[in-house]
VOPAGU-2260 file (C-alpha; in pm, 1 decimal, decimal comma):
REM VOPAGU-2260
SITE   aa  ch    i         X         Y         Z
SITE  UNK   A    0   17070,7  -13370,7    5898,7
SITE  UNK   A    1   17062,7  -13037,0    5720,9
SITE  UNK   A    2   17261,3  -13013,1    5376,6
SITE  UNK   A    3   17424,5  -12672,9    5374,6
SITE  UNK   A    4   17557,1  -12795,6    5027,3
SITE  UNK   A    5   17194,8  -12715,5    4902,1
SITE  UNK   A    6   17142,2  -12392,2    4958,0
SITE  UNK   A    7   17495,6  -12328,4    4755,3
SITE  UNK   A    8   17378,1  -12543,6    4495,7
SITE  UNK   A    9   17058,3  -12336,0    4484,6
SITE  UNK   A   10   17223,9  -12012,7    4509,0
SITE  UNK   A   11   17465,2  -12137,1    4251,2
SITE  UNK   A   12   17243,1  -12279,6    4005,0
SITE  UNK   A   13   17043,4  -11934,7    4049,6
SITE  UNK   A   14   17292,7  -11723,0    3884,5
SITE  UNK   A   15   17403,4  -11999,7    3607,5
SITE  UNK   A   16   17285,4  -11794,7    3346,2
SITE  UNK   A   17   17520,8  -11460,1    3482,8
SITE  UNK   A   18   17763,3  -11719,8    3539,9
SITE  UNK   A   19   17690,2  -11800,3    3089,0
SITE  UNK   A   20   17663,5  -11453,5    3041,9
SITE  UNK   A   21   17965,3  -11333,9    3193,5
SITE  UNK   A   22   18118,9  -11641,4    2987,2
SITE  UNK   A   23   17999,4  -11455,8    2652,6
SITE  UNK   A   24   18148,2  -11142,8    2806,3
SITE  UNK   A   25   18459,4  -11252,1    2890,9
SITE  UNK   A   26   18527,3  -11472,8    2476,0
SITE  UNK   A   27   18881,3  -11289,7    2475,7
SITE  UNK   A   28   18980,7  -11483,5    2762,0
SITE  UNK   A   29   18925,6  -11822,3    2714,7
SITE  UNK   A   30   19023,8  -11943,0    2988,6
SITE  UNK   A   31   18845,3  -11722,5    3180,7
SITE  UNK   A   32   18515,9  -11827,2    2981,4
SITE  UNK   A   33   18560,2  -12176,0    3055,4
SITE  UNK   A   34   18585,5  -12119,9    3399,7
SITE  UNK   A   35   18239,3  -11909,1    3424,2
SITE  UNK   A   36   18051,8  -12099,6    3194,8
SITE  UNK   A   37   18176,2  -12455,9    3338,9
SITE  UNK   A   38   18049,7  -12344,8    3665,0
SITE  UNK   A   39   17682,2  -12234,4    3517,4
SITE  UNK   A   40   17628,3  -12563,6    3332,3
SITE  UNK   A   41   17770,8  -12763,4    3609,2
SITE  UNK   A   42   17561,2  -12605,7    3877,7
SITE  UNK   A   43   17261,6  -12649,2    3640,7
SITE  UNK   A   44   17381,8  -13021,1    3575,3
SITE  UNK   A   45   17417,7  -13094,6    3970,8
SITE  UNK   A   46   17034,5  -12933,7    4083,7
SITE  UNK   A   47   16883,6  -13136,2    3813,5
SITE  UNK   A   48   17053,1  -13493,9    3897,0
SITE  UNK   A   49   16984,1  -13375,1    4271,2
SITE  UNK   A   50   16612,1  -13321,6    4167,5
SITE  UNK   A   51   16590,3  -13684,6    3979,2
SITE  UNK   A   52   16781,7  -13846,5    4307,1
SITE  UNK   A   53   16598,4  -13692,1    4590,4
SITE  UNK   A   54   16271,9  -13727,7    4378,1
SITE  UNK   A   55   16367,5  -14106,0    4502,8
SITE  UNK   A   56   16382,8  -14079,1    4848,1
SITE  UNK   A   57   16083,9  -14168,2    5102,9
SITE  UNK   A   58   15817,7  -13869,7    5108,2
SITE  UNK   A   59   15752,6  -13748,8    5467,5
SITE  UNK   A   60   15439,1  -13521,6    5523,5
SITE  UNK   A   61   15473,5  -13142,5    5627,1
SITE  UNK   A   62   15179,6  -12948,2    5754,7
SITE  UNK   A   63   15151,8  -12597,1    5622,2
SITE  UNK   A   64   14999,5  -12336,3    5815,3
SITE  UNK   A   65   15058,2  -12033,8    5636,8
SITE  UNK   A   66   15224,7  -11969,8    5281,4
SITE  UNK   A   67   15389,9  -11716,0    5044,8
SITE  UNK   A   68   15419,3  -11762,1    4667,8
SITE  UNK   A   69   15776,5  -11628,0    4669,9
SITE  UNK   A   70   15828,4  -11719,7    4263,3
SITE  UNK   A   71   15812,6  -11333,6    4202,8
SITE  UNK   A   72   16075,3  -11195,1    4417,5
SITE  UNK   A   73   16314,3  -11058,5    4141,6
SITE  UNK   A   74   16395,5  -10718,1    4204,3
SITE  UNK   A   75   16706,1  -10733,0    4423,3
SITE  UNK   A   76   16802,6  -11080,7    4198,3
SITE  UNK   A   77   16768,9  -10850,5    3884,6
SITE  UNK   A   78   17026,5  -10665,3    4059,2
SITE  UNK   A   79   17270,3  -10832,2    3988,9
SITE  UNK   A   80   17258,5  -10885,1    3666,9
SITE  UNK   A   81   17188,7  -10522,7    3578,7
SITE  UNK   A   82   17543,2  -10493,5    3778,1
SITE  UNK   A   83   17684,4  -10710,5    3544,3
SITE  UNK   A   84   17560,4  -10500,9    3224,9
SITE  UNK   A   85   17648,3  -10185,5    3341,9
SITE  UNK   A   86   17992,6  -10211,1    3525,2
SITE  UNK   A   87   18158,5  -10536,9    3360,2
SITE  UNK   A   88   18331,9  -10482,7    3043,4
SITE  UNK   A   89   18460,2  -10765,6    2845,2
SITE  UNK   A   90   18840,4  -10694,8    2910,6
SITE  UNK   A   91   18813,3  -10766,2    3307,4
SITE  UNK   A   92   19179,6  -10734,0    3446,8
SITE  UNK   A   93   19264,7  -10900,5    3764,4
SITE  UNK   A   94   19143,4  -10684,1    4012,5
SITE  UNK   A   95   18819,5  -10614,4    3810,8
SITE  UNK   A   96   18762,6  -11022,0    3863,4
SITE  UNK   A   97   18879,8  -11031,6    4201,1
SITE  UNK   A   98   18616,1  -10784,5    4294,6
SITE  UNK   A   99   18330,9  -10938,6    4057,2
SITE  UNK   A  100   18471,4  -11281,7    4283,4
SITE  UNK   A  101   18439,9  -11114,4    4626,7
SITE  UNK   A  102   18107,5  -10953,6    4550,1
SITE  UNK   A  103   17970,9  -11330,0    4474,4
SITE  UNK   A  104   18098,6  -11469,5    4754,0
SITE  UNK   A  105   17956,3  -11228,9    4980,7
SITE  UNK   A  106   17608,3  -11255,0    4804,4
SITE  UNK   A  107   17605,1  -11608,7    4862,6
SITE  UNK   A  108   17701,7  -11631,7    5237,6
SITE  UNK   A  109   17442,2  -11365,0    5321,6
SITE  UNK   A  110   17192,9  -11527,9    5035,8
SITE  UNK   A  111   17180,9  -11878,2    5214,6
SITE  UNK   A  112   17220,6  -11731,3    5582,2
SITE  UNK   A  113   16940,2  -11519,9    5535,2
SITE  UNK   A  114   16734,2  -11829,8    5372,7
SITE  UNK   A  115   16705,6  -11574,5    5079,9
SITE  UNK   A  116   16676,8  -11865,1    4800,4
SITE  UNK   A  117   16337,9  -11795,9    4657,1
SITE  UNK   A  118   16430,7  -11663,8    4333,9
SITE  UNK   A  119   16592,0  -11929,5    4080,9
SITE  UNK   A  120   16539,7  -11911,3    3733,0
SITE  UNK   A  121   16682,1  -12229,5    3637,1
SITE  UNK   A  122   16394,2  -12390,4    3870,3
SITE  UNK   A  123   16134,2  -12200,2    3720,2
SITE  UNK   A  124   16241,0  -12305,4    3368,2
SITE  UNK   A  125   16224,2  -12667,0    3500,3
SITE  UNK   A  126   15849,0  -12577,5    3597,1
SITE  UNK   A  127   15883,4  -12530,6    3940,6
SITE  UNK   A  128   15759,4  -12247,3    4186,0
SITE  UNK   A  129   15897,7  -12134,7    4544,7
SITE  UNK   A  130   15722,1  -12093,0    4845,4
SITE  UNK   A  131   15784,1  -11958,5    5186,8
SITE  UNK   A  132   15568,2  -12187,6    5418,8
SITE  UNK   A  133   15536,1  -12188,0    5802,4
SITE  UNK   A  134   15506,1  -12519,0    5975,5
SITE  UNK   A  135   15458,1  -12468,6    6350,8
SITE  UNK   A  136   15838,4  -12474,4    6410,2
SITE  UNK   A  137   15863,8  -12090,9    6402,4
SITE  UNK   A  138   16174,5  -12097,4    6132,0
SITE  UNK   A  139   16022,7  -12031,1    5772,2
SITE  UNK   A  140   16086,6  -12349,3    5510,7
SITE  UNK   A  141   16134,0  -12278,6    5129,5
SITE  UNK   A  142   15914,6  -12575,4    4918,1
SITE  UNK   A  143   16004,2  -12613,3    4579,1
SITE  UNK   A  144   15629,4  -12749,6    4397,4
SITE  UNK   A  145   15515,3  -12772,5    4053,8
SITE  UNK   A  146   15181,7  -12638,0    4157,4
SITE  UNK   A  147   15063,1  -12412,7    4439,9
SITE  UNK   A  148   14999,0  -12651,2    4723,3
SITE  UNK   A  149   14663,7  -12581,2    4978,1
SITE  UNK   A  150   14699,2  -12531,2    5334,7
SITE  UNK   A  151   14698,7  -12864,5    5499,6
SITE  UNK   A  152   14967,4  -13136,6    5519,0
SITE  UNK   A  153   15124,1  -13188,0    5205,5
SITE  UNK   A  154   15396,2  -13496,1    5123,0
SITE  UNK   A  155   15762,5  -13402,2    5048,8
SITE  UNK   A  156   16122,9  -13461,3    5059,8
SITE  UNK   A  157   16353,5  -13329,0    5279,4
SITE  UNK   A  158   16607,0  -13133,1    5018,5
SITE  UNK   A  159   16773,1  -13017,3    5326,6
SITE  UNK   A  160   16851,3  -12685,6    5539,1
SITE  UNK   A  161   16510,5  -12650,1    5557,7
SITE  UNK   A  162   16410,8  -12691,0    5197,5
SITE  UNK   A  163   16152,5  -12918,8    5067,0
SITE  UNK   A  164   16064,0  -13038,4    4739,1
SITE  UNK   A  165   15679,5  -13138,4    4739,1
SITE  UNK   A  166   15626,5  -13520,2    4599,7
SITE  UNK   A  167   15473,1  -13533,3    4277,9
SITE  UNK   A  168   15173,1  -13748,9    4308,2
């Protein structure tokens, strides 16, 4: 059954460090700080207990017939933090945050409709690389892998909404 949660969790754990930088940004309101950078560590916190518990599950095997290293899609991720150097001050006032809250929101929904999860920092720190990978059903899958698989039938787990995590052998 597809876990919409995941895609969040990626998009979430994605922007973590904005989410620590805006935290720095924002010292002179401390609540406001806690806020941003409890949701970066706790979206970093989640993927990685996800990633140790799914790492558990039963592999199942996925044939690849075409693939795309997708690791270095950063331009339009950049984005967005280049947004939040140039147009967020430290002094947000409420409708400055409501905005900054919106804009999120909106990049997220269209982020995981649009399967656009390939670029994730936090996941590349961990050592991992994303691929686009086409496996007969038409839809294009994201794997998550350590190393660049070959064309064949690899073993994963299901990480769900049509991500996979390849098993580590």
């Amino acid at each position: 059954m597809p876990r919409l949660w995941v895609s969040y969790l990626l998009f979430l754990s994605s922007y973590a460090p904005l989410l620590l930088l805006l935290a720095l940004r924002t010292y002179e309101r401390p609540s406001l700080a806690l806020v941003f950078a409890t949701a970066g560590l706790l979206s970093i916190a989640v993927l990685a207990i996800y990633l140790h518990v799914i790492r558990r599950a039963a592999s199942i095997p996925l044939p690849i017939e075409r693939m795309t290293d997708r690791t270095g899609d950063i331009a339009g991720y950049l984005t967005a933090y280049l947004f939040q150097f140039l147009l967020v001050s430290g002094n947000l006032d409420d409708i400055d945050l409501l905005s900054l809250l919106l804009m999120f929101v909106l990049l997220a929904v269209i982020s995981v409709r649009a399967h656009f999860l390939y670029v994730n920092p936090i996941l590349s720190v961990l050592g991992y690389r994303l691929f686009e990978v086409e496996s007969g059903g038409g839809l294009p899958l994201l794997l998550i892998s350590r190393r660049e698989p070959s064309a064949g039938t690899v073993l994963v787990h299901d990480f769900g909404h049509r991500i996979f995590l390849e098993a580590e052998v």
